[in-house]
N, C-alpha and C positions, 0 to 999 in steps of 0.2 A: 504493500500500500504506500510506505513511503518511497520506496522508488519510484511506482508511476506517478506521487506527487512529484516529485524532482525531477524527471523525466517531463512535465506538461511545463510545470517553473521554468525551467531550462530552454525548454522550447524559442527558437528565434533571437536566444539570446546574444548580444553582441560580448560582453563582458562581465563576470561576477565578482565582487574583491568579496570575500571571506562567504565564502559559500557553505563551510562547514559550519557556519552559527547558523545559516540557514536551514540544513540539513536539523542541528540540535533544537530549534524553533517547531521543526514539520514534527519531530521523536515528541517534542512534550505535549505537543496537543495530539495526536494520536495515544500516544500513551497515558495522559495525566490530563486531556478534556483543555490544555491552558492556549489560551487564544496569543495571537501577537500580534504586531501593529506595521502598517502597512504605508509607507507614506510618498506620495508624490503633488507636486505642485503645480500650479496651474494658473498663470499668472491672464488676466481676463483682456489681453490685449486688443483683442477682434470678438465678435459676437456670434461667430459660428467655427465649429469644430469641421475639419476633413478627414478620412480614414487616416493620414499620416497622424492623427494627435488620438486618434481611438487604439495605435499598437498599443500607448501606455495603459489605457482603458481596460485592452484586452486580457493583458498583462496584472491587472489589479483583480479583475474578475476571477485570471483563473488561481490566485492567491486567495482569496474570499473562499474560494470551493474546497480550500488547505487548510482550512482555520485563519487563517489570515481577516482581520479586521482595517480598512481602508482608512486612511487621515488623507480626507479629499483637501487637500490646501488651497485653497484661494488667496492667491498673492494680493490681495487688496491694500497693502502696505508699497509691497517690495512695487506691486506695478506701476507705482507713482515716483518710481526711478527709474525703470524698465531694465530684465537681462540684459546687457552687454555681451554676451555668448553670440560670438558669428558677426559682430554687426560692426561694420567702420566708421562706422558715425555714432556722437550718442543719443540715444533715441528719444523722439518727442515723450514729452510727459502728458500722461492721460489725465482728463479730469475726473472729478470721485463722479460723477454723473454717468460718466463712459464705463467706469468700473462697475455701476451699479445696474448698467442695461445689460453689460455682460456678460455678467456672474451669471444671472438669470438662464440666460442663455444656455451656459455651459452646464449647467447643473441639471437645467434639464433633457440636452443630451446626451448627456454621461449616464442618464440613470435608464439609458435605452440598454445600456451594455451591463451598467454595476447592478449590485444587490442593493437597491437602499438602507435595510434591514441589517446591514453589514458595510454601513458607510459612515461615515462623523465628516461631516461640510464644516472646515474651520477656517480662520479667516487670519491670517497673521497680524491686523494692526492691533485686535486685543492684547497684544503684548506685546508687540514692536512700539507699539503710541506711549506704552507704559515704560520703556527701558529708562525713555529719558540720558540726558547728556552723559551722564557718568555711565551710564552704563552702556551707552554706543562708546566709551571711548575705553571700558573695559575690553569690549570686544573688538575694536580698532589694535589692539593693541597684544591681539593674537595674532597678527600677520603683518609680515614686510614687505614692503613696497618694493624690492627685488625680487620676492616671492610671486606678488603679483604680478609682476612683469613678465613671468616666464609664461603665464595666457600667452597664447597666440593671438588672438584676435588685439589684448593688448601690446603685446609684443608690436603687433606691425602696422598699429595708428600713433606709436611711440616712435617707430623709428622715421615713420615719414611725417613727424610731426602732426598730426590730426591730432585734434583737442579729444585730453578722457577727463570727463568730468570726476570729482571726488566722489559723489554720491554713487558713480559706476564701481567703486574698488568697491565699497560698503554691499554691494548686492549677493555676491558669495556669501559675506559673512554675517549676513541677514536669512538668508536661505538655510545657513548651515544652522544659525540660529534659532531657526524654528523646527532643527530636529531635535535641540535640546530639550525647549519649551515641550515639545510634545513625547518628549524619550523613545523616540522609533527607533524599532527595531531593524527596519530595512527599510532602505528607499531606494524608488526606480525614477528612471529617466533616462534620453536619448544620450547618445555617444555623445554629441555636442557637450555635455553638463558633466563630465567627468571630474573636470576642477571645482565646481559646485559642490557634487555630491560629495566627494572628498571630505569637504570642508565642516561636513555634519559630523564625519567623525571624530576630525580633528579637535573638534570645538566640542563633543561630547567628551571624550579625554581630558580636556582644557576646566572643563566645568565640572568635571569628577565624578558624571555621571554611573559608572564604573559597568557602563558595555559601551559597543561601537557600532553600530547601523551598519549589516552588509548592505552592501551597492549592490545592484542591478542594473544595468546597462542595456537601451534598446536599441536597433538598426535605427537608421533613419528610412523609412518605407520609399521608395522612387516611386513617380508620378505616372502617368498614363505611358509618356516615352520611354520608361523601361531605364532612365539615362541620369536626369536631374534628380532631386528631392520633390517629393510632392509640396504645390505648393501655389496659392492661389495668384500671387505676384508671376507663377509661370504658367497658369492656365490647364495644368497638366495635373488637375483636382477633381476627387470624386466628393462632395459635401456633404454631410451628413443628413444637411436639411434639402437635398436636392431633390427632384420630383422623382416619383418611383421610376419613370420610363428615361428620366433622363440617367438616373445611378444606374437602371440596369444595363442600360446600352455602352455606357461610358464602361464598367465591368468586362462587359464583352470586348469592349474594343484593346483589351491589353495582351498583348504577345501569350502565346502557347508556355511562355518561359518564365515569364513575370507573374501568370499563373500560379503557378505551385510556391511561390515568395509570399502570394498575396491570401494562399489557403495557408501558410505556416503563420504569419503574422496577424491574420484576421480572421479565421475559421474556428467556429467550435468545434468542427471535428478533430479526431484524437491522431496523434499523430500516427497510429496504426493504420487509420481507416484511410488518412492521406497517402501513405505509401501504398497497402493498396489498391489505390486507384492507380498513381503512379505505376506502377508494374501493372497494372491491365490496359494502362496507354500505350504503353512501352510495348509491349504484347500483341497490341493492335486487336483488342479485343473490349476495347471502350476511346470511344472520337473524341478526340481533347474538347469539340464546343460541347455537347456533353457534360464534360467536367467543371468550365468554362459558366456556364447558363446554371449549373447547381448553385457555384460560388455565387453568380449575381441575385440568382435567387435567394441565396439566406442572407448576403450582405441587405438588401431591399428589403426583407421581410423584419430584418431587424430595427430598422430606422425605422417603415411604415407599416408595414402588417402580412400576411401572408397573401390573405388575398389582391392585397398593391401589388404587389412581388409577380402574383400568377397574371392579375392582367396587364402589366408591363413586359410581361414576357410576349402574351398572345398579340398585344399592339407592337411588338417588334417586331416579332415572327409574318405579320398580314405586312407592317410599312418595307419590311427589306425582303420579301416575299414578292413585291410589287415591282421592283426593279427587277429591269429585262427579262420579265420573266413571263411567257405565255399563259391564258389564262386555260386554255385547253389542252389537258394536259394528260397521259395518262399512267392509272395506278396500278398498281403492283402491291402481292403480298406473299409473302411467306412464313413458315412456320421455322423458329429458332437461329441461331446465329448465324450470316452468309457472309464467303469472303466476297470484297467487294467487285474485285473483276468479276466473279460468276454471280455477281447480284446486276453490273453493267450490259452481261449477255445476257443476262433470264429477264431483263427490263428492256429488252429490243433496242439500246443505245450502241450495243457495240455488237461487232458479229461476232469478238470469240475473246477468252480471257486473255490470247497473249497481246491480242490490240490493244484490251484494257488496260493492261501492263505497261505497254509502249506509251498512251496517252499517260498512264499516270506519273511517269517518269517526266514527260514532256512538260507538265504542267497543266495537261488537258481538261482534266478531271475534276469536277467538284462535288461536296458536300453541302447543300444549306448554305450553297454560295460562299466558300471557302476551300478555295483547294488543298486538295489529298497528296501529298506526297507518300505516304506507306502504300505500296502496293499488297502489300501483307494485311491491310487492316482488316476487323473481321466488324460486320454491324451487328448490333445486338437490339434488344430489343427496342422499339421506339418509331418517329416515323421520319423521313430521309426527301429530301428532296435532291435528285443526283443531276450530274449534268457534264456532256462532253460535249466540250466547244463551247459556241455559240447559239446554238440552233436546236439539240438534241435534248430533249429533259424525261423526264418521268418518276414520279411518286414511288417510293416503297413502302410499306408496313410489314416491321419485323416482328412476327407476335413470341 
């Protein structure tokens, strides 16, 4: 039991520091019923969340389902300095109005993914507003200003002169600060936050708390291109509050490769049932869209419902069904699994499996308006719209 908790933990992960207090966290609630605490932040910059900010979501959920209890942080303090993590400039200051329309926001689509029941919404200026002078310059005075230089981000707005505001060093150790206030046991967050996260331990040690928050480290998710970070400044964003037909299509539209990134990082299935699938793709004995149209479908049904989900599929299925696509057409069916050259002859498209073969090699060949490159593939049950060339089509149903 606790390895296939640490085995789902693990899953996608980019980086763990002290993974073995994780492991002793998962022993005592198994063993002794004792809960632990779970923390990531979330500072309410923008009013809507993308799949790239639900990995950490993901990642908190399947802690929850470990004994894991979530410290939902709302930077409500810290946002009114803004991260400095990644940025060459320092960043506009939000007003408490911006932070107050956003929270909202955020809280209510995190609770698509979390447990409520297994969540504490906390808000850091309850005790950040309360440090007061002496006690920001207690904290100030846990780290050196050559320390923080060795940031990257700081590192090279330093060297080319770009102004770093004071109140930018103060946000690590405002951050770390509120893993004190709240004694977390672990925190997670993106590869980018690495010197952040850090900084919870350090400043737990410093305060004498006497444990240290294992880190958790997540990927940064890539965007529709397969290439950049998701990311709505690159357009290459699927939004959480997107319309059902628009998130399902946008799902679809990501590489056969980006696929299987986007089931490890975002899928509630287990990573058994992932692999698999994987080895029946591989096999040619399940069609990657297929695999493909499941993922959009539960990523859809989770933001909007199931039935959003199903009819986002069938208004996809009729609007890209529509392109070049004859309306007379004819069907075909068979009983159990067919390879698909002798599914192209027994459909009167081709006159023999090894022409099949040749077009499928060629590029000739399609599925659902998506070309086939396995000549091996085998169809399974479901129903196929095939096509060679241009001109040739025909319906299957595989019962």
């Amino acid at each position: 039991m606790i390895q296939n908790a640490l085995n789902e933990i693990n899953r996608g992960c980019a980086e763990i520091i002290d993974s073995q207090r994780i492991e002793k966290l998962l022993k005592a609630y198994y063993e002794e019923g004792k809960t632990y605490t779970v923390k990531a932040g979330f500072d309410p910059t923008a009013p809507d969340l993308h799949l790239g900010h639900t990995v950490l979501l993901q990642k908190l959920a399947a802690f929850q389902k470990y004994g894991g209890r979530v410290q939902f942080l709302i930077g409500s303090f810290t946002a009114m300095i803004g991260d400095p993590t990644g940025k060459s400039a320092t960043r506009k200051v939000l007003t408490q109005e911006d932070i107050v329309k956003n929270i909202g926001s955020y809280t209510t689509q995190a609770f698509k993914i979390l447990d409520e029941s297994k969540t504490d919404i906390v808000y850091n200026n309850e005790w950040l507003d309360e440090l007061g002078a002496a006690g920001m310059l207690q904290l100030a005075s846990n780290l050196t200003v050559a320390r923080m230089l060795e940031r990257d981000d700081f590192s090279k707005r330093f060297a080319s002169q770009t102004p770093i505001a004071v109140s930018e060093f103060m946000y690590p150790l405002l951050q770390g600060y509120d893993s004190v206030h709240l004694q977390s046991d672990i925190e997670i967050g993106g590869t980018d936050q690495k010197f952040n996260l850090l900084m919870g331990r350090q400043l737990q040690k410093a305060y004498n708390l006497k444990k240290q928050q294992a880190v958790l480290m997540m990927p940064i998710l890539e965007g529709l291109d397969g290439v950049q970070k998701m990311s709505k400044s690159l357009g290459n964003y699927i939004g959480v509050t997107d319309a059902p037909n628009d998130m399902f299509g946008k799902v679809l539209s990501i590489s056969d490769e980006l696929m299987w990134r986007y089931y490890e990082l975002l899928s509630t299935k287990t990573l058994e049932e992932i692999a698999q699938m994987k080895t029946a793709v591989e096999a040619g004995n399940l069609h990657p869209k297929k695999v493909k149209e499941d993922l959009a479908l539960e990523i859809t049904a989770r933001f909007h419902s199931q039935e959003a989900a199903n009819a986002a599929k069938e208004e996809f299925d009729k609007v890209h069904a529509k392109s070049q696509i004859p309306t007379d057409i004819a069907e075909f069916s068979c009983e159990g699994a067919i390879w698909i050259a002798k599914a192209l002859q027994e459909c009167n498209i081709e006159p023999s499996t090894s022409q099949a073969r040749r077009d499928i090699k060629q590029g000739g060949v399609k599925i659902n308006q998506e070309k086939v490159t396995d000549e091996k593939l085998q169809l399974t049950q479901g129903e196929y719209l095939l096509q060679v060339g241009k001109r040739k089509f025909a319906k299957l149903k595989v019962n």
